[in-house]
C-alpha positions in Angstrom: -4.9 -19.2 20.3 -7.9 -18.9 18.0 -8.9 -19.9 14.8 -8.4 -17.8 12.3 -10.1 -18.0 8.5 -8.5 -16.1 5.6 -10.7 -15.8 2.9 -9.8 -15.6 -1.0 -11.6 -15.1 -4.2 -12.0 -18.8 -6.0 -9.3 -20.9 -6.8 -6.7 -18.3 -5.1 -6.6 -20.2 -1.8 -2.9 -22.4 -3.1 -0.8 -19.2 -3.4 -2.8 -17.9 0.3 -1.4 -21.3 1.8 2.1 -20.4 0.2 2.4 -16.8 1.7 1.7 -18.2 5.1 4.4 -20.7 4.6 6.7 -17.6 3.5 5.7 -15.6 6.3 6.3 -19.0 9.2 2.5 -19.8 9.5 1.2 -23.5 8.9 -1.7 -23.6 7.6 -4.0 -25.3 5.4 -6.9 -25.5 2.8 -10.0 -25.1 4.2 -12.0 -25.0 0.8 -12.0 -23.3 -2.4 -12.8 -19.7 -0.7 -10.0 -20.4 2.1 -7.3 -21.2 4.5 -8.0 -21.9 7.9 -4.7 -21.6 10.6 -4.5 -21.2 14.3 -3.1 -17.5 16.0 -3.7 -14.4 17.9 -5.3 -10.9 17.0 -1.7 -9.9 16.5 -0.9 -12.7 13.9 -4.1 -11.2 12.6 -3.1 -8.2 12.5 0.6 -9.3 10.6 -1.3 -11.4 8.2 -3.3 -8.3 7.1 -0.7 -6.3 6.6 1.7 -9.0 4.5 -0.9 -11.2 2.4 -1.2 -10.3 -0.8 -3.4 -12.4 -2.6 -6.3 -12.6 0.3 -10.0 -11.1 0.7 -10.5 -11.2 4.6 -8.6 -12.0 7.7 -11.5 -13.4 10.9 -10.5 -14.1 13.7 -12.7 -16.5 15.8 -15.0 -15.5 18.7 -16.9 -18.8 19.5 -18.2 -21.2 17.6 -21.3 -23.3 18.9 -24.3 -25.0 18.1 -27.6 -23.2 17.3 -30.7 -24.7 15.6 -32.7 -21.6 15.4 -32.9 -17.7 15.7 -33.6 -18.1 19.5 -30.7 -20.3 20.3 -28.7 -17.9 17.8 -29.7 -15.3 19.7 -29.0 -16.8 23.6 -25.5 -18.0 22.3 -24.5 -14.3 21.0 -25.9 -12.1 23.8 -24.0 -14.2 26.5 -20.9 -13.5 24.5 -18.7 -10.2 26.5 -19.2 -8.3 23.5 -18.8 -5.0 25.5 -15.3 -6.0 26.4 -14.5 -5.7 22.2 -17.0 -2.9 20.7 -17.6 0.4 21.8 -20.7 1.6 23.0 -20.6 4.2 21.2 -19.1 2.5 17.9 -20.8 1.2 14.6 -21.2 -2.3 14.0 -21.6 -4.2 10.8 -23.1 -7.9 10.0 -21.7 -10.2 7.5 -23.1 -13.6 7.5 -22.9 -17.1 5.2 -26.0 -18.8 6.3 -27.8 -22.1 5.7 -30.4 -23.2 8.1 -33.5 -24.8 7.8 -35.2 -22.5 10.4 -33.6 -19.5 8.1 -35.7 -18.2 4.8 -33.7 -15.2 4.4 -30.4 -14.4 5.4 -30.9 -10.7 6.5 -32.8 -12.1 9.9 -30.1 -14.3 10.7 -28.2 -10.8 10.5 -30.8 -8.8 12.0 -30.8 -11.6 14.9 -27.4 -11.6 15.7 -27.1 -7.8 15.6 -29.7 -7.2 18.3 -28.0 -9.9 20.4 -24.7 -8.1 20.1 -26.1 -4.9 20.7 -28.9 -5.7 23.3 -26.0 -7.0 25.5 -23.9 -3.8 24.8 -27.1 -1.8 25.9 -27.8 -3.8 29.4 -24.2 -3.5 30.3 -23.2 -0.1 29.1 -26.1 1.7 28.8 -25.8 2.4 25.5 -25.9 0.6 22.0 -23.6 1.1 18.8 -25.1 1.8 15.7 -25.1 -0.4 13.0 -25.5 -0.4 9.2 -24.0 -1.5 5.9 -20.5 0.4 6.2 -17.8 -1.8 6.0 -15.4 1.1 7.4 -15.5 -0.2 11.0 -16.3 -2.8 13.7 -17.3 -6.0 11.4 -18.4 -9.4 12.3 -19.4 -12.5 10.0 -21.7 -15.2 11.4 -21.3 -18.6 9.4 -24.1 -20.8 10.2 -24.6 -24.2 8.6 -27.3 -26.5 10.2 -26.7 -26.1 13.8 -23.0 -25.5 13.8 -22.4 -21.9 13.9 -19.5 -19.5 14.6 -19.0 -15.8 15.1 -15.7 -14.4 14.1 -14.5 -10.4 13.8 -13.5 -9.7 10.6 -10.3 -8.1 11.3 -9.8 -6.6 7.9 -13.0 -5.0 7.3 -13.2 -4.2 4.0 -11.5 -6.5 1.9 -7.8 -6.7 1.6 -7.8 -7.8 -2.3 -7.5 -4.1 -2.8 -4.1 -3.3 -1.9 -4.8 0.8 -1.9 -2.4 2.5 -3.9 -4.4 2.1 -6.9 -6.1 5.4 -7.5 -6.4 5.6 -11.5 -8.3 2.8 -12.7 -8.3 2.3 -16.3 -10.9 0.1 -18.3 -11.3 -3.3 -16.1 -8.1 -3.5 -14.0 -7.3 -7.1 -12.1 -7.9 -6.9 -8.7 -4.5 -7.0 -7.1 -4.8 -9.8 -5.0 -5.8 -11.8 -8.2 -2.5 -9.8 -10.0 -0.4 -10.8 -7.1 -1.9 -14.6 -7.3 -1.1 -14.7 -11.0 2.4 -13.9 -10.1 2.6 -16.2 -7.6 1.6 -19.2 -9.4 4.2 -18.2 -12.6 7.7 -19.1 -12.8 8.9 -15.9 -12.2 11.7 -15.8 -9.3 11.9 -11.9 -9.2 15.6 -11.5 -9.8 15.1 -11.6 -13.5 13.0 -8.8 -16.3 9.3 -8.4 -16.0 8.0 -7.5 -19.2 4.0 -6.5 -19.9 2.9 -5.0 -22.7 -0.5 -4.1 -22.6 -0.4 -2.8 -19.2 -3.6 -0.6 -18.5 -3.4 0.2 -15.1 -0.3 -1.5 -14.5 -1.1 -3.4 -11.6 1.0 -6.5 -12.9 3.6 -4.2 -13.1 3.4 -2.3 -9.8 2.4 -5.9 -7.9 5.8 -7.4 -9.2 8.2 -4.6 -8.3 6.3 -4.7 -4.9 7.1 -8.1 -4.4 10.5 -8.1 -5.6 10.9 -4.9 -3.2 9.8 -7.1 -0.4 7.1 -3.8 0.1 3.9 -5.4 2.3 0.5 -4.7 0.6 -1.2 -3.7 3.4 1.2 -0.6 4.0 -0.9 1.5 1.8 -4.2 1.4 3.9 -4.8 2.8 6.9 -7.7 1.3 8.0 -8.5 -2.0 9.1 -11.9 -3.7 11.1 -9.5 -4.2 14.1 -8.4 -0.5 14.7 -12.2 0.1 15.7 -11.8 -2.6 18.4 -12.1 -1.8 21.7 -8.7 -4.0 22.6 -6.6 -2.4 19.3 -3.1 -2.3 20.7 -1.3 0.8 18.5 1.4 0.5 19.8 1.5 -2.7 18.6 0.4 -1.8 15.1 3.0 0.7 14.5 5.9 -2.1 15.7 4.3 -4.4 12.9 4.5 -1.3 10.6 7.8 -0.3 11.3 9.2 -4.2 11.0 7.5 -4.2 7.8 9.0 -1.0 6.6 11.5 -2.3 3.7 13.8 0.4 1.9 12.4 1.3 -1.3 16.0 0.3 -3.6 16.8 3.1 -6.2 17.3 0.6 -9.1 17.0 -3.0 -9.4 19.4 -5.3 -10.8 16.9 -6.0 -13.7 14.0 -4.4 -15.8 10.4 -4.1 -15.3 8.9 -2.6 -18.5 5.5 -2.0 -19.0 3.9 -0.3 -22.0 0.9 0.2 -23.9 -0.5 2.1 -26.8 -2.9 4.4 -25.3 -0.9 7.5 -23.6 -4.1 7.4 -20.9 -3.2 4.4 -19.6 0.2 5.0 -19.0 -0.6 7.6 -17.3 -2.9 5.8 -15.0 -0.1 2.9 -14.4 2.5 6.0 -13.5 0.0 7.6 -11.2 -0.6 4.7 -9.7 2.5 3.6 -9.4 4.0 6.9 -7.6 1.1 5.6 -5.1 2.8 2.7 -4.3 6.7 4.3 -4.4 7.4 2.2 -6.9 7.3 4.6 -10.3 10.9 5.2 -10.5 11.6 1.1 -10.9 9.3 0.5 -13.8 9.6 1.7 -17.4 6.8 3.3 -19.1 6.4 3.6 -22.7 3.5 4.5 -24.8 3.5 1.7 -27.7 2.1 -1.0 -29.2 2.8 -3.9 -28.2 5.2 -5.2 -30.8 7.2 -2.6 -30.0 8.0 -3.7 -26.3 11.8 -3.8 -26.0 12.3 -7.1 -24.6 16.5 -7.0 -23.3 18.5 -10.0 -24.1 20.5 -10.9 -21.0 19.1 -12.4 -17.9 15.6 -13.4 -19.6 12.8 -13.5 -17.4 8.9 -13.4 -17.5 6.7 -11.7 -20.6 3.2 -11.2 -18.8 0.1 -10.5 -21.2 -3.3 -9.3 -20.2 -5.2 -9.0 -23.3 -9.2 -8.4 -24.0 -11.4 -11.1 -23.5 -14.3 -10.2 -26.2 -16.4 -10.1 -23.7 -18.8 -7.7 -26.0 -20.7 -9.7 -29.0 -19.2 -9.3 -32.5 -15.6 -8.6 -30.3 -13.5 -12.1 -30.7 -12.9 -11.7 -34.8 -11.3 -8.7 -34.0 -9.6 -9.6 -31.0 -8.2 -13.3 -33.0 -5.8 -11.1 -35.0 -4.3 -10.0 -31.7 -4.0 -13.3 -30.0 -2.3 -14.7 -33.1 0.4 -11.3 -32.8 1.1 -12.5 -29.3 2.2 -15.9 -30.7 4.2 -14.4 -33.1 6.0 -11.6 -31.0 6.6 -14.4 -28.7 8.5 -16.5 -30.9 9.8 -13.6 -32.8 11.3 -11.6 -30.4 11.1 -13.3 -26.4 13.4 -16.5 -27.1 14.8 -17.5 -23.8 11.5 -15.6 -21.9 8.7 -17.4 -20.0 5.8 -16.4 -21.6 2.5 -16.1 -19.9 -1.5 -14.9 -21.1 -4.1 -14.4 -18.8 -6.9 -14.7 -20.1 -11.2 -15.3 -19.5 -11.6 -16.9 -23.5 -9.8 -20.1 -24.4 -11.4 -19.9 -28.0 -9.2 -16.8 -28.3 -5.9 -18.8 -26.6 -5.9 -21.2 -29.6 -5.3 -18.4 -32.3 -1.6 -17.8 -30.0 -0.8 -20.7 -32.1 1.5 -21.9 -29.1 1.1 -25.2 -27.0 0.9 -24.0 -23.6 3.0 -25.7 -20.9 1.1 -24.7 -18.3 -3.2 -24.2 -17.7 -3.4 -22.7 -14.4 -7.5 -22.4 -13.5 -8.1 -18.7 -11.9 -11.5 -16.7 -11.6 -11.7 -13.1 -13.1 -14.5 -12.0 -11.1 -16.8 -14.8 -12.8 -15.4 -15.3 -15.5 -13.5 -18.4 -15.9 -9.9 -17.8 -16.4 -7.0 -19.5 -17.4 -3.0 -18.6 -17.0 -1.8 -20.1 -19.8 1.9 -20.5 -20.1 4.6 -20.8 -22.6 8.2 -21.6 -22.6 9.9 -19.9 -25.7 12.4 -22.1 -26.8 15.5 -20.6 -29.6 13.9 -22.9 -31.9 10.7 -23.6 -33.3 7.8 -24.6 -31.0 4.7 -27.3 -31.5 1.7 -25.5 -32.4 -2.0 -26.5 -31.4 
């Protein structure tokens, strides 16, 4: 057994710890970037495949004690790293490193590359190339005073993209941060998904996924472990074929997703037909007061709205917040209402007490899910 580190963007790391739970894994917080657990390159493997909300799967090599770049370098050439790359592979450095002895991080990378490949050389005969690409072999040094560790990242590039998504349109949520947002809402995917204002529609296509039971990591087909020297395909394509879940035809509920401009619909059908999923969402070009929201078995209304992240943008965009509000209480009684959303200035015009202020990142921006319960009667406002 090994340690293993999955990695997550800020404040995602609670809905990580949950998916291992879901999927039989203990694990638990490591920090605000991750969840550490123990397990084998074939839980690595699994955990790749099935988590939707993470960055990076490593799996632990060593970890030891280095105070400088020589000691760095004696503790990684008498590693067997000849037994896990090929000679005649590519290998990549990622690093997180803070060490007195260390003014700039590409030497730490540069010195554990020519230790890894130096060792390669005198055994084999030959050395791998290496470079920037994150498209095969990868490792990731983390070095903090003297304590260091070498793991291979087993994901290579990250795993936050789930790879169906082949039309973006304007600034799309990365899915892992789409599938996060679902995660932490009250949703319990056997009630209607509504979201107007869908762009992309990766809310959309992340919920039916999840309510289909689909695993993200079905879509890709490469992965930082299938350039190992010890990748078991076999073994891959058992994992595959036990994660293989029959696409339904129709689902006992709705997943509506709309919005007014015709090119973003397309972009969320496209996309959606990537992921097998078109045929269980329903597409309409409109705004968004004009999102038929059904009446039986109310579930989850899901807004993604603009930020004003562009100066002179939030007057405009204050009208809109307030028409959420209203549509809310005008025409979702009975729904769980939720708004994502990087501006809380903007959040006050809903003109709705939210319930619920769940902290997310946006890429940088700081981002709240804000969420509403929309009662048959009148609600509190701010």
């Amino acid at each position: 057994m090994s340690r293993i580190i999955i990695s997550c963007a800020p404040r995602i790391s609670p809905y990580v710890l949950q998916e291992l739970e879901t999927l039989g894994y203990r694990g638990r917080t490591l920090n605000k970037l991750g969840v550490e657990m123990e397990g084998t390159m074939q839980d690595a493997m699994k955990l790749n495949l099935h988590l939707r909300c993470a960055s990076k799967v490593l799996l632990e090599v060593r970890s030891f004690s280095a105070t400088d770049p020589d000691a760095l370098y004696a503790e990684l050439s008498s590693i067997a790293w000849e037994r896990m790359i090929p000679s005649n592979g590519y290998l990549r450095i990622e690093s997180f490193v803070k060490n007195d002895t260390i003014l700039d991080t590409r030497f730490a990378n540069l010195k554990a590359k020519d230790a890894i490949v130096d060792r390669i050389q005198k055994t084999k005969g030959r050395r791998p190339d290496s470079g920037p690409s994150v498209d095969r072999t990868v490792l990731f040094l983390h070095w903090v005073e003297n304590d260091a560790g070498i793991y291979i990242n087993t994901s290579g590039d990250t795993i936050g993209k789930h790879g169906y998504r082949k039309v973006p349109f304007r600034a799309p949520m990365m899915e892992s941060l789409a599938a996060a947002t679902l995660l932490a809402s009250r949703w319990d995917k056997n009630s209607h998904f509504i979201n107007p204002m869908c762009g992309s529609g990766t809310l959309a296509i992340e919920a039916a996924l999840l309510a289909c039971h689909i695993a993200p990591g079905s879509f890709r087909t490469n992965y930082g472990f299938i350039h190992l020297r010890s990748y078991d395909e076999r073994l891959w394509k058992k994992l595959l074929n036990e994660a293989k879940n029959k696409v339904p035809e129709d689902l006992e509920f709705r997943i509506i997703a709309t919005d007014r401009d015709p090119r973003a619909i397309e972009a969320a059908k496209m996309n959606a037909e990537q992921a097998g999923v078109k045929h269980l969402i329903d597409f309409k070009v409109c705004d968004f007061r004009d999102t038929f929201i059904p009446r039986s078995n109310p579930g989850v209304i899901f807004f993604n709205p603009e930020y004003g992240e562009r100066l002179g943008e939030e007057k405009r965009l204050e009208g809109i917040y307030k028409s959420i509000g209203d549509f809310f209480k005008q025409h979702c009684k009975g729904y769980t209402g939720y708004i994502f959303t990087g501006n809380l200035d903007l959040a006050k015009h809903v003109g709705l007490k939210a319930k619920r202020r769940i902290e997310f990142f946006n890429a940088k921006i700081d981002a709240r899910l804000l969420e509403y319960e929309i009662y048959s009667g009148s609600k509190k406002r701010i």
